[in-house]
N, C-alpha and C positions, 0 to 999 in steps of 0.2 A: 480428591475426586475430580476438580474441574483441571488439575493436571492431565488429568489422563487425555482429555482433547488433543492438546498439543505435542503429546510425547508418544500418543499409540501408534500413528507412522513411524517416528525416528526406532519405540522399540522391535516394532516391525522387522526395521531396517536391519537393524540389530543382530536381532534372529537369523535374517538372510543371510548376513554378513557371515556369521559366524557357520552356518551352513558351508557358504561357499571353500571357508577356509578350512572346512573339517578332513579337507582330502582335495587334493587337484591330479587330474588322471593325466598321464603322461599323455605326450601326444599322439601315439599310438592306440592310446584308448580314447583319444577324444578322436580321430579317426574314424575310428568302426562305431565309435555312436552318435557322429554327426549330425543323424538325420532321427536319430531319438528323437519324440516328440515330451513338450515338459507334461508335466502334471499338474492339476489343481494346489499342490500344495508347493508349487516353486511360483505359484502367481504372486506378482508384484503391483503397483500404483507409483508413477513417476510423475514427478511435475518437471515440466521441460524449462528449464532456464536456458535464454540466450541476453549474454550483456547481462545486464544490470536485472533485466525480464524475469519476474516469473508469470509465465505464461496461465492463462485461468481455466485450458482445459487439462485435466488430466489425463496419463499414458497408460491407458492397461496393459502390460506386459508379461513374463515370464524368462524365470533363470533357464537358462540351456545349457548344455554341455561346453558350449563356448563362447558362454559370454550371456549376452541378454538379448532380446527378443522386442518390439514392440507392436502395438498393432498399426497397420497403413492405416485405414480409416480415422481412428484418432491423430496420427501425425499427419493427414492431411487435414483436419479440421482443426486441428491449432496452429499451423502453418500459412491455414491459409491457400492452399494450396488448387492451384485450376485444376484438379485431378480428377477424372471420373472412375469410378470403383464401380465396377458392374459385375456380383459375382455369378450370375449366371450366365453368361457368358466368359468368366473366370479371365476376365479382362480388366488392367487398367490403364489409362491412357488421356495423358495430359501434357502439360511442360512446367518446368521445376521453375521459378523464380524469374526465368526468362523465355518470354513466347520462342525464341530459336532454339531452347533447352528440350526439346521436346522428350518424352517419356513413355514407355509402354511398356505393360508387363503379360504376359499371354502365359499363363499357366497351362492350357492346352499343348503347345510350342515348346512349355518348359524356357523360356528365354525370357532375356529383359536386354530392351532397346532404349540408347540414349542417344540422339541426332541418329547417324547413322552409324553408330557402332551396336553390333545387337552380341551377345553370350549368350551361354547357357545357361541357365538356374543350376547352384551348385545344389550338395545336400547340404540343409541345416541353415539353405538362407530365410527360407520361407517355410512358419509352420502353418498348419491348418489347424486352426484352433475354435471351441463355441465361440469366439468374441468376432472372429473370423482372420486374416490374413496377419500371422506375427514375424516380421521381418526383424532380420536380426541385425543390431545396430552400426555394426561396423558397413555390413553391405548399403545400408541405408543411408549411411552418415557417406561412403562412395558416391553414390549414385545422386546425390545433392549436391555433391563439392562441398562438405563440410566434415568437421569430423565432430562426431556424436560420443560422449563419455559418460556412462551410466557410475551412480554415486550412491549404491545402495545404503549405504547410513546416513545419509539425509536425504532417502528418494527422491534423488533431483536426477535429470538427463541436461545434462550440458550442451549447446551446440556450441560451438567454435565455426566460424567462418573469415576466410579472407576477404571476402567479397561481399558488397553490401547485400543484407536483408531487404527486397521491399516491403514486406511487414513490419520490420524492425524501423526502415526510416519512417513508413508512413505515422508509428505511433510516435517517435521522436517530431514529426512535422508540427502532427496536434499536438503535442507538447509545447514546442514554441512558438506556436501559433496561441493558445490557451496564456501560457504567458505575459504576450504582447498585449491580447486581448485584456487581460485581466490589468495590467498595469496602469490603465487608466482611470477603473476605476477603487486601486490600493490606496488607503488611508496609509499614507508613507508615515507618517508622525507617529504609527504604532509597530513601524521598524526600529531595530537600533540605530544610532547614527553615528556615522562617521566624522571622527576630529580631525580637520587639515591645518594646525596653528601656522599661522604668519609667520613667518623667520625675519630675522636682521637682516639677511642676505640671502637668497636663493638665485642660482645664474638663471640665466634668462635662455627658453625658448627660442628660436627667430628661424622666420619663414623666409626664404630667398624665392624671387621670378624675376630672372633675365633672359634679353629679348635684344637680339642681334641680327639684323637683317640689311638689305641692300637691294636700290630700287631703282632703275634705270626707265628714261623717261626722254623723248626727244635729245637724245646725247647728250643728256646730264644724268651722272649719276649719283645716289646720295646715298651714307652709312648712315644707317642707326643704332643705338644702344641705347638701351633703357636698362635699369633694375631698378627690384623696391627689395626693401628687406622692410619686416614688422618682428618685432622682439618683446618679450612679455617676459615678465618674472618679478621678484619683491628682492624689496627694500625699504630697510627700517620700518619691517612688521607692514610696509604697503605697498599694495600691486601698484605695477605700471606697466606699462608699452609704448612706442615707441616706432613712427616709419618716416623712412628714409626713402624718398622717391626722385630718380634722377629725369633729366630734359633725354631729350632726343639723342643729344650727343656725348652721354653718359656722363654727365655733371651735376653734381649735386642740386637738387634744385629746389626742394621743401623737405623741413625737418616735424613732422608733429610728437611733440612726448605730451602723455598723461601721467599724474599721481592720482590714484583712488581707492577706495576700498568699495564697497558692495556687502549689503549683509540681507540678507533677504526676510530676517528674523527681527530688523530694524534693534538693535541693541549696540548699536553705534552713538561716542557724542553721550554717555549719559542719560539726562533728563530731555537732549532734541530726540536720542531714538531715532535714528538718521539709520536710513538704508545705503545711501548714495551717497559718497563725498568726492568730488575730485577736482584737480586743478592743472590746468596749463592747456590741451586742445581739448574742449570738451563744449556741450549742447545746452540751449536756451528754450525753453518752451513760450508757447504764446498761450494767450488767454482763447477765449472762443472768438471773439470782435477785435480785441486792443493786441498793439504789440503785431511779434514776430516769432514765428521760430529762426535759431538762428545754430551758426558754428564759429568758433573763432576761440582767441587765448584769452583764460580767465579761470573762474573758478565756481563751483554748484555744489550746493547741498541741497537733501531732499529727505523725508520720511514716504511718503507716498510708495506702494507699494510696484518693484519692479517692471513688473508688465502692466501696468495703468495705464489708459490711452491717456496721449497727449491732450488732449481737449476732446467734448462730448461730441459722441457721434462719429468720429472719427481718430486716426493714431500714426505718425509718422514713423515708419523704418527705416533708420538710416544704419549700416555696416560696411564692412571695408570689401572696396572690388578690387583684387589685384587688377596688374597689365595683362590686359587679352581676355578679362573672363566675364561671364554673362549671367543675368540674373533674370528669374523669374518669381512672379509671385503670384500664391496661390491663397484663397482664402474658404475652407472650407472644403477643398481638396477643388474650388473652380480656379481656372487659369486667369488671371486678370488684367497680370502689365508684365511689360519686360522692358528689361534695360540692358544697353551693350557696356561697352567699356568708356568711360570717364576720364577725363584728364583729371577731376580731384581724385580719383582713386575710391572714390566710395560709390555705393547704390543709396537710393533714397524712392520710397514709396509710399505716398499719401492714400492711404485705404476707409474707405466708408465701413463703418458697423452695424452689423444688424443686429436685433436684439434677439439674445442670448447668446449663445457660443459663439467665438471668434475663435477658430484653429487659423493662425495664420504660418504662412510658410513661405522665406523665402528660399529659392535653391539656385546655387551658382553652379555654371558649367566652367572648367578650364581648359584651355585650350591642350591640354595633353589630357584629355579626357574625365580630367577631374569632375567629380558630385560632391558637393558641399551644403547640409542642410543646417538654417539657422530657422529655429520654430518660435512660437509664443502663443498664448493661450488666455484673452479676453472677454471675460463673459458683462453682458450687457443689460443691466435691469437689478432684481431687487438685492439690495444691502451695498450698492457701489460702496459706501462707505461706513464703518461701524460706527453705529449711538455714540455720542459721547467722545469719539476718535478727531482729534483734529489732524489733518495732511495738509503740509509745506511743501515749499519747493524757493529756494531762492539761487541767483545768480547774476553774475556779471561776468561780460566778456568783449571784448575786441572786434568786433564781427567780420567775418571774412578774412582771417590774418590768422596765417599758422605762428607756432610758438616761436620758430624759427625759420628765418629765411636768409638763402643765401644769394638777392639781390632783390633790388627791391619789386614789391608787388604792384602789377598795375592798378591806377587811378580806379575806385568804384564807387559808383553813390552812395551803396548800401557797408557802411564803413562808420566806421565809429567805435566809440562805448555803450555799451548797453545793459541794461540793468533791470533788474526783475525779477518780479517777487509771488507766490501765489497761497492760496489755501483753501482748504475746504473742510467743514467741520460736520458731522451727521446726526442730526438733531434723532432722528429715530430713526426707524426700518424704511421710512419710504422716502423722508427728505436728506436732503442734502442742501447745505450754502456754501458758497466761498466769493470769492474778491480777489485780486488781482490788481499790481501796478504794472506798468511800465514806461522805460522811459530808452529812444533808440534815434540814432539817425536815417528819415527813408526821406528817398528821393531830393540826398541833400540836406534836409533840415531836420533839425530835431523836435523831436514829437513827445510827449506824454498821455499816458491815458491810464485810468480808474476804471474800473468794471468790477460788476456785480451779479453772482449768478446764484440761480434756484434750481433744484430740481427733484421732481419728485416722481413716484411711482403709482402708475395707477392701474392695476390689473397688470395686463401684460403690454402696457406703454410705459415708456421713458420720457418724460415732458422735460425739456432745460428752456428755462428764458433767462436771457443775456440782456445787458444793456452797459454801454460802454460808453464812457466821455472824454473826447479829446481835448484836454485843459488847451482855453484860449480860441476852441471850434466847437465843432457840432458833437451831435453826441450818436450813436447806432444801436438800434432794436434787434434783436433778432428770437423767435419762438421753435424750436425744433423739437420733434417726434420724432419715436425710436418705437416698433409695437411689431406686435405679431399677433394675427387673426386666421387659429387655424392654422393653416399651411402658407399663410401669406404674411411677410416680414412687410411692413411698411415706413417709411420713411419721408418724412412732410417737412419742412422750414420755410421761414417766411420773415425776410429783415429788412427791415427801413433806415433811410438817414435824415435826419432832423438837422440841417445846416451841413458846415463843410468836416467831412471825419475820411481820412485816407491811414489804412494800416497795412500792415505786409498781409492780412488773410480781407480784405475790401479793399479795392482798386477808386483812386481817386476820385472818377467820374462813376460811380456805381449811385443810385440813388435807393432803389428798390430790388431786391428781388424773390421770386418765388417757386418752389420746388415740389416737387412729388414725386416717388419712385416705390415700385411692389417689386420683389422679389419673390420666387418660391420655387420650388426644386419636383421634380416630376420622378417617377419610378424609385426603388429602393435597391438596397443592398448596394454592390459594386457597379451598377450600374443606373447613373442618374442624369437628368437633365435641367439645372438649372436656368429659370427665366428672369431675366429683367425689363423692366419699362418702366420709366420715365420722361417727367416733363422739367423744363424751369425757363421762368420768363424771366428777365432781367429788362430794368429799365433803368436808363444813363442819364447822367442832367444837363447833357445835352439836348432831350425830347427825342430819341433814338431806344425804339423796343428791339428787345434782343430774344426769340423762343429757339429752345433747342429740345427735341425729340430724341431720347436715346432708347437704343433696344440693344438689349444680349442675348446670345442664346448659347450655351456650353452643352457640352457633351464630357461626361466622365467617366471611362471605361478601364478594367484593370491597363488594358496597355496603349488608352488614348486619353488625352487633355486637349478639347477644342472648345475654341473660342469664337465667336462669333460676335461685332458689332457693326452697329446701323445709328448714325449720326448726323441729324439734318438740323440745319441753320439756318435760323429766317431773323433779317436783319432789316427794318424799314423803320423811316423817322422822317422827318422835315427834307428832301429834295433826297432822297436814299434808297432801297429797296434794293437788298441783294437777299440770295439764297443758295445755297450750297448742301451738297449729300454728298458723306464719306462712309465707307465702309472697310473695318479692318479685321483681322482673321489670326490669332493667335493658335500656335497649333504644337504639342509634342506627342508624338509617338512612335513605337515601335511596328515595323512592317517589313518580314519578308527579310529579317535578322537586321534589318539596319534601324536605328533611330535618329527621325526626324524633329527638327525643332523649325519653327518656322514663325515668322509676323512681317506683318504688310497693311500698308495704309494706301484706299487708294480712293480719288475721287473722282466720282460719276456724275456732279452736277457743282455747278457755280464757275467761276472764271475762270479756274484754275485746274479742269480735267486731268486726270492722269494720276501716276504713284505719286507720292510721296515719299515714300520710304519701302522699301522689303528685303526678307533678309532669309535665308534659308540654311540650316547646317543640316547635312548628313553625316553619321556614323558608320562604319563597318567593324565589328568588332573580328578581324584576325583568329587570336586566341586569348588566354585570357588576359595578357600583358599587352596586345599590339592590336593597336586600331588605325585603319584609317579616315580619312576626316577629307569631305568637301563643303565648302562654303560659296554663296553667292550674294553679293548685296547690293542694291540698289540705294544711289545719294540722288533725289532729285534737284540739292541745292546745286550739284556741281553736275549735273545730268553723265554723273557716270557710273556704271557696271562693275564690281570687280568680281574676279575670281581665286578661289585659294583651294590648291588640293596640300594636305598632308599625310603625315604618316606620324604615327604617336607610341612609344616605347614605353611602358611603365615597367620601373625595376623595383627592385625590395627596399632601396633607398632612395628613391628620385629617380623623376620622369623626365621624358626628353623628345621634343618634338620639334620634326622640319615642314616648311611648307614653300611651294611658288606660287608665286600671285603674278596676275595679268588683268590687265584692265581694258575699256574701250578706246580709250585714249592711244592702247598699245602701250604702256609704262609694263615693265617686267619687273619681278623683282623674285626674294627668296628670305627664307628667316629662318632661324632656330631658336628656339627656347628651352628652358631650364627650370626644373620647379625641384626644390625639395626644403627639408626643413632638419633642423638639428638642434638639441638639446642637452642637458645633462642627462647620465644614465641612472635612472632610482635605483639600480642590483648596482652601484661601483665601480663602473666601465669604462671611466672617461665620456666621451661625448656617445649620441644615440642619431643617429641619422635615420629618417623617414621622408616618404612620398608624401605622406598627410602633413597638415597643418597644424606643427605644431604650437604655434605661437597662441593661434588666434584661439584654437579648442583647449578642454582639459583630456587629464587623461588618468589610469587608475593603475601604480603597480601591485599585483596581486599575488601572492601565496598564499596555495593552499597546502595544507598538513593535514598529516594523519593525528588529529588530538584522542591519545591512548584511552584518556582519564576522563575525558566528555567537559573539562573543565574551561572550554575557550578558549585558552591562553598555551602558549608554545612550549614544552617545556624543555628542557634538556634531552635529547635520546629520540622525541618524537618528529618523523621524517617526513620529508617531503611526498607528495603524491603528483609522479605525469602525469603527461596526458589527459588532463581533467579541462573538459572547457568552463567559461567562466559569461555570465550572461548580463545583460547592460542593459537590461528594461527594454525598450522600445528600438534602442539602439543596436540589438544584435550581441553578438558574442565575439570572444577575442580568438585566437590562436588556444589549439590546446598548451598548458604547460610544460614548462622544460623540464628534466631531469631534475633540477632544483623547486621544482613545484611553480613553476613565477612563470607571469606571463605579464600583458601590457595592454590595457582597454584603450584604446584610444578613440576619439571624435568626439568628446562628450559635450552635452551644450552648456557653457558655462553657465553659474548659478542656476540650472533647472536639475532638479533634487533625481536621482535616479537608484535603482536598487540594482545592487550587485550582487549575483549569487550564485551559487556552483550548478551550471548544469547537469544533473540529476542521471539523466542519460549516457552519460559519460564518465562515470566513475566505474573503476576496474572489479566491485564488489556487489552487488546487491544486496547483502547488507552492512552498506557503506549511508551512513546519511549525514548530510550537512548538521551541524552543531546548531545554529540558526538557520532561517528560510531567507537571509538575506542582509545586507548592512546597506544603510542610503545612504547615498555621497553626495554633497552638495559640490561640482566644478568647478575648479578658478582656472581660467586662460593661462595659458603657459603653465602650470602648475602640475607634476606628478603626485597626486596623494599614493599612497602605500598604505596597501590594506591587507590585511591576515583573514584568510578563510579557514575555519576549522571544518575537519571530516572526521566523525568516529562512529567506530563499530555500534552496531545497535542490538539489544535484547526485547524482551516482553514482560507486559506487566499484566499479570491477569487477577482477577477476584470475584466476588458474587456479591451482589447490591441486595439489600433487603429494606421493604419499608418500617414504619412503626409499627404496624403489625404482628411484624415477623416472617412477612412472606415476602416472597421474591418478588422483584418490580423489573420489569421488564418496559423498553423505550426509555431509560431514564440519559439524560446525556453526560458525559463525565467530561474532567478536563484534566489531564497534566501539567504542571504550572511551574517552571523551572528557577533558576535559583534569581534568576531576573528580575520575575515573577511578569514573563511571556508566557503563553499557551503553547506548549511544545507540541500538543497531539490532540486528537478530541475522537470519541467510540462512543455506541450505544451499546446499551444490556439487550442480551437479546432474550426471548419469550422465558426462562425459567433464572434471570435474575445474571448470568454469566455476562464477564465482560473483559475484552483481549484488547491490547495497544502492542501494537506490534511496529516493529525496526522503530524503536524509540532509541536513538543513540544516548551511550553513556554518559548518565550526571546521575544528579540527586534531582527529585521532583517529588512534590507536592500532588496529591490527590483532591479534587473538589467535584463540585456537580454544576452545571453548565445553567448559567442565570437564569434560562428559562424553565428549565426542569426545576431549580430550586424554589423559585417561584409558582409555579403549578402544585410542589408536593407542600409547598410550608416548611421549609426547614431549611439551615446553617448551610450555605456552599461548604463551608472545609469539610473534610469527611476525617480528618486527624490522623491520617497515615501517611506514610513517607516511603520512596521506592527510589533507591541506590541501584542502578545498575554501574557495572565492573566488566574487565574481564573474569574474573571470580562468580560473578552474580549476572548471567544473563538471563535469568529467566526469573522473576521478583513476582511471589505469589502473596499479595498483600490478605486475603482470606475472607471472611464473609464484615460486610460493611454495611453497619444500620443506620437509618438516617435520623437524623433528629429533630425531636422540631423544635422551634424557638419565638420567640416575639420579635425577633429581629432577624427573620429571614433573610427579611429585602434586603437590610443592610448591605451594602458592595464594600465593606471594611475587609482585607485579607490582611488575616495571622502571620507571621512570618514564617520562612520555610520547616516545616514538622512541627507547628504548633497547633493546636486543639480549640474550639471555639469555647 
């Protein structure tokens, strides 16, 4: 009975079909009855598929002597269509898919106008029917620029187009727009995941930038050359990487290698449960008061979890900046700092936290127009640390000394060994302890200190108190807040020194200081305005007060990021008194097709008027591989101006960019640069060349297949599927696949967990469906993981729900529960107990009732039936289903696949 739902179109169809083929009149008879009109009993019902689409309004139509018939009115309101229908004046008139497409049809006239080509209405294009105007599908499928194919045993109307749909993109837009949105906040840990095992040997990744120019100046001329290469890849089951950064005159000139592993799941090490181990150039944390952070050759291990700020309240970013490239950082999508290009080759960014979300972001530009984003995601307040969870962190290192060098390093204070150690343990939900040693050489001599920290949670405050002792000196206080009230984040600390205490984060002569700063953001959505202000008095033991007044004001708009600061200095003490206002202006956006990036420091008050610094790039994007590029900078150390115009090439394998510089000095010069990156090929290619980076990111090879038997796994016989895109969480999509079904994700942010999954929109079937909604991938830098997407055909599983009673229940929720024992699908019953899953692709699956329903009625989620779909079996009538009740509803225990409660 509840068959007949699903199958009275198709027998419908059936019928038609069989009509059509009971006789076809030559073409002589279909001539002279062209313009026959149909009858009531050659009426049809169409569903329009386009792509993968089945569209949700219905096509009323009619069979006709040549072919099929539909109504305008319904194809323009499932199209979407700007078209106005006015049939008393037996007019319609609009434009097809593009405002210049324009369209008209004047039944009066007998004609139909497209731009400026107008005909004549033949017979037999256009019926007059009760429904009103039934155009017949080929003239129709003309007059669109598509071709339209009616499918009467499955009354579907097919469009075909070369050219894009904008209804068809705009719902693909909200698609991946729905997606993106939705990724933040998926419980990934209830995807399947993806294995990337460690190898003995995996070749290595490596990113080359070189940088060859020449620069004439008062009749001297000078050559330069620079390159770096950075290389990643495993050995002996562990990652490393590896740069090689030359001088001026293209000489080798620092080597850094790391060994480490990364496990973000901390199941490293046994009973340490170590996230982080690595040894040879790697990073030193400081306490909040004692110590330093530091960089040099040595070796760290840690359990603490990845993205952990380095100390409370605040968190160091440090990453690798090639030659030529610029960084900015964003914290919460507000613009905050920027850094140019480094002789050490890295960026580093010291960021303030506010409590709750930290989105922070840094993004490199490259000088041949590269975008490079590295993210991380710190939230601020209750459970920093679980009950009962102890977090480490210990090391030692060389400070300031790469692993290798090939001459010696110059003389610097901050040099030495260093050593240290930390932890934090969480007594419950709101406290937290730890301690900390260290032991370092600054300013020459070597220092030890002990520290001891608390912290706890109070509402929506973060309270840490620090106190730190310099064996053999003084010792340092410090009290710091973290809160938000409302709309306003706030931000309070206040530390003293009791005798003599100098560390790398407190400056020798510091005695006291004190701080205050609100934050809080104005307007909503894509368009916001974040404020800050701020105080901090600082007093020195010299008898010399120090207050500084900070203001920010941002602007964030989908295609601007400005910055604004205002920064005054008052400085008086024993025979002293100076005062100084600086104001700087961080700024990227897009205007008038070019993108702007710009910062500038300049002062308006104290001894030393004038810039200090500014720097401006414009863009011109060409087309979509060639850009050109101006730059202007200002050094007020050397009080000169330079200028650079370029031109920037990006190819499929490597970019390439020249430029000339001029300066006020009158020095001329000229460069070229070279960016690309090469790797092993994961499809058995030999090597893989790319523009992007490959070293430093991960990346994911992908096949997808047609899985026949719905069972996951590839079997013999089951083929590849093109053309399929492939979707990367937040990160975008890749290239459709090749003929061999495979394609290549690349940029992924190492160790941040991502879901990989077939875009939906893009497969050649509509009922074609991913096998799962997805596989996560955890990244390793320089690493290709290889992944298999399954695709298979789908059927329906229908039946009819009944309570204890015996009568139909209607609202009840159902679940599909596959051999994994994932939720493959989920339906309601609708008012007389009926209930349909439909494009269920082929497995075996379990039937239950949806924890909440099962709990509402009293009775056993399993419902004891089992639905095999095939190609044999695509339509699984599992029959009338009564619920049961039990004393252990509630229970969440599930039976195993086709087992019974």
């Amino acid at each position: 009975m509840r068959h007949f739902r699903t199958s009275t179109r198709k027998a419908f169809a059936l019928c038609a079909a069989a009509f059509l083929a009971s006789g076809v009149p030559s073409t002589a008879q279909a001539q002279s009855a062209a313009a026959t009109p149909p009858t009531d009993e050659d009426f049809v019902l169409l569903q329009l598929q386009v792509k993968k689409y089945n569209l949700r309004n219905e096509l009323r139509g009619y069979q006709t002597n040549n072919g099929v018939c539909v109504d305008l009115a319904d194809m323009i309101l499932a199209l979407d269509l700007p078209v106005r229908l006015d049939k008393k004046s037996r007019r319609a008139t609009g434009w097809l898919f593009r405002e210049d497409q324009t369209f008209t049809i004047d039944r009066d006239k007998n004609a139909v106008q497209i731009v400026n080509t107008e005909r004549k209405l033949l017979p037999g294009e256009i019926y007059d029917m009760p429904e009103g105007w039934c155009v017949d599908v080929k003239s129709l499928g003309g007059w669109l620029g598509a071709t339209l194919t009616p499918n009467l045993y499955q009354s579907v109307l097919k469009l075909d187009s070369e050219q894009p749909l904008p209804f068809i993109e705009a719902i693909e837009r909200k698609s991946r727009a729905a997606r993106l949105r939705g990724d933040k906040s998926f419980d990934l840990s209830a995807y399947p995941q993806a294995d990337t095992p460690y190898k003995t040997w995996r070749a290595p990744s490596v990113d080359v930038v070189a940088r060859s120019g020449v620069r004439s100046n008062q009749g001297q001329t000078q050559l330069d050359l620079r390159y770096e290469l950075f290389a990643s890849g495993e050995v002996a089951k562990v990652s490393y990487d590896a740069r090689l950064a030359s001088d001026n005159a293209g000489t080798p000139d620092t080597l850094r290698v790391r060994a480490y592993r990364k496990d973000p799941k901390g199941e490293m090490l046994g009973p340490l449960k170590a996230t982080h181990v690595a040894a040879g150039d790697v990073e030193m944390f400081s306490g909040d008061l004692a110590g330093a952070a530091g960089i040099g050759r040595g070796a760290f291990i840690s359990n603490r979890p990845l993205q952990r700020p380095t100390r409370f309240g605040s968190t160091v970013l440090r990453g690798v900046l090639p030659i030529g490239w610029d960084a900015e950082l964003y914290r919460n999508g507000q613009l905050l700092a920027f850094q140019s290009n480094r002789d050490d080759g890295r960026y580093e960014f010291e960021v303030n936290l506010v409590y709750g979300q930290n989105d922070l972001e840094v993004i490199l530009y490259g000088p041949q127009g590269q975008v490079r984003r590295e993210t991380q995601s710190i939230p601020v307040g209750y459970g920093a640390v679980a009950p009962g969870k102890l977090e480490y962190w210990a090391g030692v290192i060389q400070r300031n000394r790469d692993l290798i060098n090939f001459h010696d390093p110059p003389m610097r204070p901050e040099t030495g060994w260093q050593y240290g150690f930390g932890t934090q343990y969480g007594l419950d939900n709101f406290t937290v302890v730890g301690a900390n040693g260290q032991s370092l050489v600054l300013n020459g001599k070597r220092r030890q200190y002990a520290e001891l920290d608390l912290q706890r949670t109070l509402g929506k405050m973060v309270l840490n108190l620090s106190a730190a002792q310099e064996l053999g000196r003084g010792r340092a206080y410090r009290a710091q807040a973290l809160g938000r009230f409302g709309k306003i984040n706030v931000q309070a600390q206040s530390f003293f020194i009791d005798g003599g205490f100098t560390s790398g984060l407190v400056q020798e002569d510091d005695k006291a200081a004190h701080s205050f700063q609100l934050d809080t953001v104005l307007g909503r959505g894509r368009r916001v305005f974040p404020l800050s202000a701020g105080f901090q008095r600082t007093a020195k033991s010299n008898g010399q007060k120090v207050n500084e007044w900070l203001a920010r004001a941002s602007l964030v708009l989908p295609r601007l990021a400005l910055t604004g600061i205002l920064v005054h200095r008052q400085v008086y003490g024993p025979q002293l008194h100076d005062e100084s206002t600086s104001v700087g202006l961080l700024a990227n956006t897009r205007i008038l097709g070019l993108t702007v990036r710009a910062d500038g420091k300049y002062r308006i008050g104290g001894s030393r008027k004038g810039f200090e610094s500014a720097r401006m790039t414009i863009e011109k994007s060409l087309d979509e591989r060639s850009d050109l590029r101006l730059e202007a900078e200002y050094d007020a150390r050397q009080r000169v101006t330079e200028f650079q115009a370029g031109y920037v090439r990006q190819f499929d394998k490597f970019s390439l960019s020249t430029a000339a510089t001029a300066d006020t000095n009158g020095a001329l010069g000229a460069n070229v640069a070279l960016n690309f990156s090469f790797g092993p090929d994961p499809f058995g290619r030999g090597l893989r060349f790319s523009q992007n980076k490959l070293a430093r990111r991960g990346q994911a090879a992908v096949t997808v297949f047609l899985d026949e038997n719905g069972d996951g796994i590839r079997s013999p016989g089951e083929g590849a599927l093109p053309d399929v895109g492939v979707t990367a969480g937040q990160f975008g999509a890749s290239d459709p696949t090749d003929k061999d079904g495979r394609t290549i994700v690349e940029n992924l942010s190492p160790y941040e967990q991502v879901l990989l999954a077939v875009d939906e929109s893009t497969l050649p079937d509509p009922f074609l469906m991913p096998v799962k909604k997805g596989l996560v991938l955890t990244p390793r830098a320089g690493v290709t993981s290889e992944i298999e997407l399954p695709v298979a055909p789908t059927g329906e599983v229908e039946g009819e729900v009944r309570g204890l009673e015996d009568t139909p229940r209607a609202g009840v929720e159902l679940e599909l529960v596959d051999q994994d024992g994932d939720v493959a699908a989920t339906t309601m019953t609708e008012f007389d107990g009926f209930f349909l899953f439909e494009r269920v692709p082929y497995g075996t699956y379990r039937l239950r009732l949806g924890a909440s329903s099962a709990k509402a009625l009293g009775t056993v989620r399993d419902l004891g039936r089992t639905a095999i779909l095939s190609p044999d079996a695509t339509l699984v009538e599992v029959g009338i289903m009564r619920l049961q009740a039990s004393t252990i509803a509630s229970r969440d225990d599930e039976p195993s696949v086709g087992g019974s409660p």
